[in-house]
C-alpha positions in Angstrom: -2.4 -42.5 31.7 1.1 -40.8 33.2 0.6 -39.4 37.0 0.7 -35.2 36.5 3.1 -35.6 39.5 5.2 -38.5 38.0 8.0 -36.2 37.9 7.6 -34.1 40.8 9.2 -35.5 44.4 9.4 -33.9 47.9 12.1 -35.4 50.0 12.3 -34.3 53.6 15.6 -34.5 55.7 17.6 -33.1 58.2 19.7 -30.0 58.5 22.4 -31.4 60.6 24.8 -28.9 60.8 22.2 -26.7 62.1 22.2 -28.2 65.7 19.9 -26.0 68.5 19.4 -27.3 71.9 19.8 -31.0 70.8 17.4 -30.7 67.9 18.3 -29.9 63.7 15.4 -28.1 61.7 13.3 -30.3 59.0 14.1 -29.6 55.6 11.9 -29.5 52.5 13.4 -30.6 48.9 11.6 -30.7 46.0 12.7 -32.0 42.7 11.4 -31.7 39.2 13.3 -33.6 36.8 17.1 -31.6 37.1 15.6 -28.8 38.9 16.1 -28.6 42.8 14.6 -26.3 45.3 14.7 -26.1 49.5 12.8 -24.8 51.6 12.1 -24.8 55.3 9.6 -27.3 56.9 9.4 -24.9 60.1 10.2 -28.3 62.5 12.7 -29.0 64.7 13.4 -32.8 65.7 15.8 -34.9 67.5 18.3 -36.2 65.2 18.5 -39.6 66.9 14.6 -39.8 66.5 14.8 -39.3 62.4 13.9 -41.9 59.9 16.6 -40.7 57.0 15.4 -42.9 54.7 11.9 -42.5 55.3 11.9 -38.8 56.1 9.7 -38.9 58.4 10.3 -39.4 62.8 10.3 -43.1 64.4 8.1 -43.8 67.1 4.7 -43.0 68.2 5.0 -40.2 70.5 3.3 -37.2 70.4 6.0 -35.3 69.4 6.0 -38.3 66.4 2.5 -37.8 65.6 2.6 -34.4 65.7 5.6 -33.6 63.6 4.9 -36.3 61.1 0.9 -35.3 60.3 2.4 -31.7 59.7 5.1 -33.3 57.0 2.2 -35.2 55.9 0.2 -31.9 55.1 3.3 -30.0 53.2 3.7 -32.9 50.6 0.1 -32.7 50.4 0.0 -29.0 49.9 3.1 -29.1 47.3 2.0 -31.6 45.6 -1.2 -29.5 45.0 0.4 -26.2 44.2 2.1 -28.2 41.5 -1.0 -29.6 40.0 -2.4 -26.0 39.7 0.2 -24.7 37.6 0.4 -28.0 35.8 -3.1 -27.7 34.8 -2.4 -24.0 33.6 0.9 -24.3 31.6 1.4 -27.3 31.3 4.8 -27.3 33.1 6.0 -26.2 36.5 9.9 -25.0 37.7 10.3 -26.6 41.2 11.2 -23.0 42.7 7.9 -22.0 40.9 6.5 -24.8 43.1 8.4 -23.6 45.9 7.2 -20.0 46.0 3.7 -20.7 45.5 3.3 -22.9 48.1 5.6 -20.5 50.7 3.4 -17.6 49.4 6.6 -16.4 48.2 4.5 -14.6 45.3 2.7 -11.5 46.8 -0.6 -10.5 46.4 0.2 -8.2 44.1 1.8 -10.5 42.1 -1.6 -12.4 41.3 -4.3 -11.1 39.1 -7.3 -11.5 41.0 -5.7 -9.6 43.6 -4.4 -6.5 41.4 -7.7 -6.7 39.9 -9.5 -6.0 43.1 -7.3 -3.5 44.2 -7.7 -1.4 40.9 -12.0 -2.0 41.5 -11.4 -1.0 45.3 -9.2 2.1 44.2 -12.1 3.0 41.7 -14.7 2.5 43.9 -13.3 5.4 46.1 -13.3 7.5 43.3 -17.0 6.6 42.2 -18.8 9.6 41.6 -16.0 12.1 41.7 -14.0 11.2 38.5 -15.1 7.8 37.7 -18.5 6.9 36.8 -21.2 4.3 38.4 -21.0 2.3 35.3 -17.3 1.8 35.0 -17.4 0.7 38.3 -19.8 -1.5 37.3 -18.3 -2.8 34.3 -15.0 -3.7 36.5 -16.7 -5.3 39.1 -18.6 -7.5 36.3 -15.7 -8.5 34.3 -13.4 -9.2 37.3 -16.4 -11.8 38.8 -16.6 -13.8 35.5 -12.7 -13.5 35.3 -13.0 -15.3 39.0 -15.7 -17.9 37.4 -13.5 -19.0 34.8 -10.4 -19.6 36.9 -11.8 -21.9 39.4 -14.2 -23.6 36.6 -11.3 -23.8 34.3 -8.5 -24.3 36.3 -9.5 -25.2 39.7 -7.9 -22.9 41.5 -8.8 -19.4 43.4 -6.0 -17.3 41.6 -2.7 -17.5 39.2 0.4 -15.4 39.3 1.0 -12.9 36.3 3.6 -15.2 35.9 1.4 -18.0 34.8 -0.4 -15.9 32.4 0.1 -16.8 28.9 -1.5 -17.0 25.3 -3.5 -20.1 26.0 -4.7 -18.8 29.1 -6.1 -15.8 27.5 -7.4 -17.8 24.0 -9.4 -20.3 27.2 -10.6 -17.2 28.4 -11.8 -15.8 25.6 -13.6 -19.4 24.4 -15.6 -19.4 28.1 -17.0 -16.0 27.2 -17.9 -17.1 23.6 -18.8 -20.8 24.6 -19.9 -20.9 28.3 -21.2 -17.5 28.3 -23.3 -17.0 25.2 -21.4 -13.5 24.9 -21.4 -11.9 22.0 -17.9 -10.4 20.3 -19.1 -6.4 21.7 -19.5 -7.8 25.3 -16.5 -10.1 25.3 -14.1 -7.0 23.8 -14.6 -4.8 26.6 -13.7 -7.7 29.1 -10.8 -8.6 27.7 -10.1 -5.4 27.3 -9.7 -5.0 31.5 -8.0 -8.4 31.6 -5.6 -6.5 29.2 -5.4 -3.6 31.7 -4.5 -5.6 34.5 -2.0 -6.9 32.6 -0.5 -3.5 31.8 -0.9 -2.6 35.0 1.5 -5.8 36.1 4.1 -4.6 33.4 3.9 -1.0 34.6 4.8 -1.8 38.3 7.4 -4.7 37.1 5.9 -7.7 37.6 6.6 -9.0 34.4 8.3 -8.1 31.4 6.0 -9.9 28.6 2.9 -9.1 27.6 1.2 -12.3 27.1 -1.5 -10.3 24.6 1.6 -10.4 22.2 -0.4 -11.5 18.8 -3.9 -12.0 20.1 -6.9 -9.8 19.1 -10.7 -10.4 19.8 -12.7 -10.8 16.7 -14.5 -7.9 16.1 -18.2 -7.5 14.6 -18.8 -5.7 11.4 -19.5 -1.9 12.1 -22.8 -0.7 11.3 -24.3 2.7 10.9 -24.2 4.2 14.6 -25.6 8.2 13.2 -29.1 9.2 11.5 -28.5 10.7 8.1 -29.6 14.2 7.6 -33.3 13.5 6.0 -34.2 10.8 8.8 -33.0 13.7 11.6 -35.8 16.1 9.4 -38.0 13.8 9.5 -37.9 13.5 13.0 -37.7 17.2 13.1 -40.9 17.9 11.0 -43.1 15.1 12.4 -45.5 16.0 15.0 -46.6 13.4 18.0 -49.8 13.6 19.8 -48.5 12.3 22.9 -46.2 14.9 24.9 -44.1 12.2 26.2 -43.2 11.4 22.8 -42.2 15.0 21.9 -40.2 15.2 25.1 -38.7 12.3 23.8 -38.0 13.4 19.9 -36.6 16.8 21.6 -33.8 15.2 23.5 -32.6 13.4 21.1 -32.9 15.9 18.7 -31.1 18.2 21.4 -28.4 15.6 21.9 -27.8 15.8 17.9 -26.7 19.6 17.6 -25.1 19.1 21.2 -23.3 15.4 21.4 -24.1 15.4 25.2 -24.9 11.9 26.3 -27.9 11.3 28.1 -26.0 11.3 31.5 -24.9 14.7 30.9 -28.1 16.0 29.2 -30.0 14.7 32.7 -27.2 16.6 34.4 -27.2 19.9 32.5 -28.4 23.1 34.6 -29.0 26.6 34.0 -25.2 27.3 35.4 -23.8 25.5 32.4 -25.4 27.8 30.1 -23.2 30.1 29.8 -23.0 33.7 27.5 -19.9 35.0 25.8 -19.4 38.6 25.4 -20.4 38.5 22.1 -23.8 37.6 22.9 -23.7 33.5 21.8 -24.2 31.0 24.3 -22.2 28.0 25.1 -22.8 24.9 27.1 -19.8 24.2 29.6 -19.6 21.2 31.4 -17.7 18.0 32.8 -17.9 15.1 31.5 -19.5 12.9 34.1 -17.9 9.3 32.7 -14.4 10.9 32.2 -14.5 14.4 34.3 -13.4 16.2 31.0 -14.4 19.0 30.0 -17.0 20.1 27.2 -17.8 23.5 25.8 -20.2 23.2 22.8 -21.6 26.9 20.8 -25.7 26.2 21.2 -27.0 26.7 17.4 -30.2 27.5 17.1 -32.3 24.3 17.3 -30.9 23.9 20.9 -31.2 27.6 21.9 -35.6 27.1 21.1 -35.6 23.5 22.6 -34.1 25.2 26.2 -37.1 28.3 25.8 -39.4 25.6 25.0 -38.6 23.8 28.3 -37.7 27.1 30.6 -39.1 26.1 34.0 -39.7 22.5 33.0 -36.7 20.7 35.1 -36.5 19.9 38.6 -33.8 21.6 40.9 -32.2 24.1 38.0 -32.3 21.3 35.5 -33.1 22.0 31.9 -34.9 20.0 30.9 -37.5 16.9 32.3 -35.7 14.5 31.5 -36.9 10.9 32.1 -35.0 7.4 32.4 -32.9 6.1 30.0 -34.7 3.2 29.6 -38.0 4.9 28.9 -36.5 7.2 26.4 -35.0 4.3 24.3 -38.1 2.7 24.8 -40.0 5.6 23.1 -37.6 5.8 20.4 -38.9 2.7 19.2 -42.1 4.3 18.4 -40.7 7.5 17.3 -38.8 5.8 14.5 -42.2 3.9 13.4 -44.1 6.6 13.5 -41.9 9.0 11.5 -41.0 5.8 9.3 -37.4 5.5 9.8 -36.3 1.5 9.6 -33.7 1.4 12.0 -33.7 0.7 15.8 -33.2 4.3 17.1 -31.1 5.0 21.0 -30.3 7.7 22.4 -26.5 7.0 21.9 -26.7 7.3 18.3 -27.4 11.2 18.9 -23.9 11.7 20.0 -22.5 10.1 16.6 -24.8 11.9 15.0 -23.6 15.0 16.6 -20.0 14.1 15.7 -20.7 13.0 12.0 -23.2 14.5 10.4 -23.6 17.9 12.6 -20.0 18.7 12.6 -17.7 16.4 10.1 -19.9 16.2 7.1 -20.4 20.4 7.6 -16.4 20.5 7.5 -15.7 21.1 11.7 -12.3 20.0 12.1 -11.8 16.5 13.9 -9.9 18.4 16.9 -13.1 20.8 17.3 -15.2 17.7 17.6 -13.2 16.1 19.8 -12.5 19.2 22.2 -16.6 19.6 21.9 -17.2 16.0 22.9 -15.1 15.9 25.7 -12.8 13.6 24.5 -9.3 12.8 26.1 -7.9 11.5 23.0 -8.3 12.0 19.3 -8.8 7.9 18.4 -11.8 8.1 20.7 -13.4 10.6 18.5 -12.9 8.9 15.6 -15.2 5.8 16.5 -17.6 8.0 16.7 -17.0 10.3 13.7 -17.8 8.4 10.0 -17.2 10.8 7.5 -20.2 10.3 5.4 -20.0 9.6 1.5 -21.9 13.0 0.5 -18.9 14.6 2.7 -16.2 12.8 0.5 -18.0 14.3 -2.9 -17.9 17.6 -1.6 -14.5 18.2 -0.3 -13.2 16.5 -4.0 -15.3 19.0 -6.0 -13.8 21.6 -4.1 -10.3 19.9 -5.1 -11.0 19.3 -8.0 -11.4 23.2 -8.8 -8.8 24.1 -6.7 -6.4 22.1 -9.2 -8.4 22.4 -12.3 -6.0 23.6 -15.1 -3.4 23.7 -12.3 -1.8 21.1 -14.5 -1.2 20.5 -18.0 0.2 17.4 -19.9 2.9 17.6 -22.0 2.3 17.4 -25.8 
């Protein structure tokens, strides 16, 4: 098997017309097939003491020793840098070599580094306008991004530079393969790897985006909303247990609202708010994206805050208990009332937006502005517009254009 560094060679020598106080600086020149590139050794030597063809200093002084253990140590190191990129792209430019090793490339030329500056800038902002879980999700995806590049690659970082297709297929296998991930926990990972990269466009540090003709395989979508009987049933059925009411109400709640259970354990008596016309509204912020959110209370959710006045700890609406505990009730709501699928609280918020709103003919934009969306596209993973919504809105074309036109004879 061929060396990897077959066709890399450092040659050191003198700069000779560079003569201070009897001594020349120690050059560095490294070759790669045709391509040349020189760099500075940081030595000075006494030109009648230099081995030319060797490259090295004669004797055994301790200037000798000294200076030659330190040459020893930059082929060592250049030789390395070059096997990193080698084992990354497969090829290396000697300058590329160069830079590396000179730490010529800034930090915020390499990804790990830009990564941890965008999870540093967002944990200042934890809590005001970016939430606890965002910051989580970063921090997570940037440690398995560091996992993969020393497992896979050996090394602690890589410039921007070195990024490419492959490295994001390899990177994409290791979630898949190494991790066990499925494809809804490896999308949102690649999706920050994608960021960063965006990021490295935006300031200039490339101009490719090595993405260019990959996608993530994505899983077949499945029904994220409760169809209108299955929210009756829920409704209608009653529940012994008053944790289990508690439980059926918030969702319930959450489906004529489209708060998300962060919100809904958030919401107070000051975002209840009353127009002058007598209706009231809920107005609030977002706490995942600090947008705001102002939803008309119908009916259902007007009774479900009297039915809880005074329930809620310091102003808060409503009791409202862990997340965990209220999917885990869910569980046995949905068994109880004889509803097949696995109930969560999150489906109340595409429930909200699909068969609340769309399939009752609220405009798209409404839904959106009422969700607290910043863009339109976001809204629509959550809205489905429903097959009983499709019938209507064609019979109601259908005699809008009845007659409207005739064949000719």
């Amino acid at each position: 098997m061929k060396a990897l560094n077959e066709n890399l060679k450092v040659y050191f020598y003198l700069k000779k017309n560079d003569v201070r106080n009897g001594s020349c600086p120690v050059m560095g020149r490294i070759y790669i097939g045709n391509d040349i590139a020189q760099f500075s050794c940081k030595l000075d030597v006494d030109p009648a003491l230099w081995d030319t063809r060797a490259g090295r200093m004669n004797g055994k002084s301790n200037q000798a020793r000294r200076v030659n253990q330190q040459i020893d140590k930059i082929n060592v190191a250049v030789n390395a840098k070059y096997r990193e990129i080698i084992s990354l792209r497969g090829k290396a430019s000697a300058s590329e070599v160069k830079n590396i090793y000179q730490g010529i490339i800034s930090s915020q030329e390499t990804l790990l580094s830009v990564f941890r500056t965008h999870n540093e800038q967002y944990e200042k902002r934890r809590g005001i306008n970016i939430a606890k879980n965002t910051c989580r999700n970063y921090a997570g995806s940037l440690a398995h991004l560091e996992r993969f590049i020393n497992s896979y690659y050996h090394v602690s970082d890589v410039s921007f530079r070195q990024l490419d297709y492959s490295f994001i297929e390899n990177y994409y296998f290791y979630l898949r393969i190494n991790c066990k991930m499925s494809s809804n926990t490896i999308i949102p990972k690649i999706a920050s790897l994608k960021k960063m990269v965006n990021i490295a466009i935006r300031e200039g540090i490339v101009n490719r985006d090595p993405f260019a003709g990959f996608s993530v395989e994505r899983p077949k979508a499945i029904q994220r909303f409760i169809p209108a009987n299955e929210l009756e049933m829920l409704i209608k059925t009653p529940f012994k247990s008053s944790a289990l009411s508690l439980t059926r109400d918030m969702f319930v709640f959450s489906c004529f609202t489209g708060l998300s259970y962060i919100d809904l354990y958030n919401l107070t008596g000051n975002h209840i708010v009353k127009t002058v016309d007598g209706s009231l509204w809920i107005e609030i912020s977002r706490q995942k994206t600090d947008s705001s959110s102002r939803i008309p209370l119908l009916d259902i959710p007007v009774k479900l805050i009297e039915k809880y006045r005074g329930s809620g700890s310091k102003d808060k609406v409503f009791p409202v208990r862990s997340n965990y505990q209220i999917n885990r009730e869910l569980k046995k709501i949905a068994k109880l009332c004889g509803i097949e699928r696995r109930l969560t609280f999150h489906m109340a918020r595409h429930t909200f937006a699909t068969e609340t709103c769309l399939s009752s003919g609220v405009p798209l934009e409404s839904v959106s502005r009422m969700m607290g969306h910043k863009r339109l596209n976001t809204t629509q993973i959550y809205a489905k517009i429903t097959y009983n919504k499709v019938d209507e809105d064609m019979d109601i074309l259908s005699e809008k254009i009845n007659d409207k036109y005739v064949f000719a004879s």
